[in-house]
C-alpha positions in Angstrom: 11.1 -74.1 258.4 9.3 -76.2 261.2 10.8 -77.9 263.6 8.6 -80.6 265.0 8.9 -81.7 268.8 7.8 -84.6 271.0 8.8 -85.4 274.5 6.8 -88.8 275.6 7.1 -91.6 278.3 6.0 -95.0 277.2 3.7 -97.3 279.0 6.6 -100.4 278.9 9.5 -100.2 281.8 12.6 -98.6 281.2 15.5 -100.6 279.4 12.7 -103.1 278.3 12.6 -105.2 274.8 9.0 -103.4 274.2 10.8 -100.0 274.8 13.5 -100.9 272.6 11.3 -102.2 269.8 9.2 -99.1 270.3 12.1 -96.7 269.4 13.3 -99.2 267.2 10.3 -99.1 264.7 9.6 -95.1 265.2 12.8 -94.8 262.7 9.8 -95.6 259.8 9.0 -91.7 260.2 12.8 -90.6 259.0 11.9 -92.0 255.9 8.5 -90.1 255.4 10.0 -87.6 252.1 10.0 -84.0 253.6 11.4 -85.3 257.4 14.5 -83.5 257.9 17.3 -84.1 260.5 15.1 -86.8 262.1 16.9 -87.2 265.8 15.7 -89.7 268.7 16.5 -88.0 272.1 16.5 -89.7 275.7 15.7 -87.0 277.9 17.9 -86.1 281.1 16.8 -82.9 283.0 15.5 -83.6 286.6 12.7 -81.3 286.0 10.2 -83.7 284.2 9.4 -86.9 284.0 9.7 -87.6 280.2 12.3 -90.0 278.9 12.1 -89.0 275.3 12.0 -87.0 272.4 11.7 -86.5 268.9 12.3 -83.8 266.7 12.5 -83.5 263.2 12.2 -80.2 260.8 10.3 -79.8 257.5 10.8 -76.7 254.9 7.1 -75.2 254.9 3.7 -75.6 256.5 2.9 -78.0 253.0 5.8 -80.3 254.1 4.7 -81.2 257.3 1.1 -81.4 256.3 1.9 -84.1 253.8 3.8 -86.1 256.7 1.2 -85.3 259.0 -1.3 -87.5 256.8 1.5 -89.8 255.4 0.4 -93.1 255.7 3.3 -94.7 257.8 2.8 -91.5 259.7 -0.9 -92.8 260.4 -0.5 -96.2 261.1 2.4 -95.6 263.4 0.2 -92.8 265.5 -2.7 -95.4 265.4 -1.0 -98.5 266.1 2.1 -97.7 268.3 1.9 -94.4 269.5 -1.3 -94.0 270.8 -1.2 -97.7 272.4 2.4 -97.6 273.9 2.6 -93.6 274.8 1.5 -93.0 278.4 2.2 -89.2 278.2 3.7 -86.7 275.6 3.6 -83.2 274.8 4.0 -81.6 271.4 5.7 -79.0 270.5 6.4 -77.1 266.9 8.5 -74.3 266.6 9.6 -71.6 263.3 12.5 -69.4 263.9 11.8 -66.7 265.7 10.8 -63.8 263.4 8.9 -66.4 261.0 5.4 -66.7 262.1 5.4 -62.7 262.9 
């Protein structure tokens, strides 16, 4: 299993239609087959300055590869993310023990 992480801050102001719409449309990616327990997160700790996250979880390595080149995963990277993100970071996990 892989569980698949983003924290990001967009580029819009907080509480905003943009931001809303943003979120909003990133649902597309829970319906990519092999996304698993798809969860949008607003972030709350005081110790960065992220506002959200995503995570999601696939079964294998194959699983995510296919949503990693997934076409709705493309366009959304190309035409929302990587417009509307100001900064992210990425991180995947395996339970620990897995990728020993």
């Amino acid at each position: 299993m892989i569980r698949h992480t983003v924290v990001f801050r967009l580029k819009h102001p907080k509480g905003s239609e943009a931001e809303r719409q943003f979120l909003a449309d990133a649902r597309v990616l829970a319906a990519i087959p092999g996304v698993d327990n798809f969860e949008q997160l607003r972030q709350v700790s005081a110790k960065n300055d992220y506002d959200f996250g995503f995570s999601m979880e696939f079964t294998d390595p194959a699983a995510y590869s296919r949503y990693d080149d997934h076409p709705d995963h493309v366009t959304f990277v190309r035409d929302r993310w990587v417009p509307e993100v100001e900064s992210f970071l990425e991180i995947d996990y395996v339970p620990f023990g897995e990728a020993d």
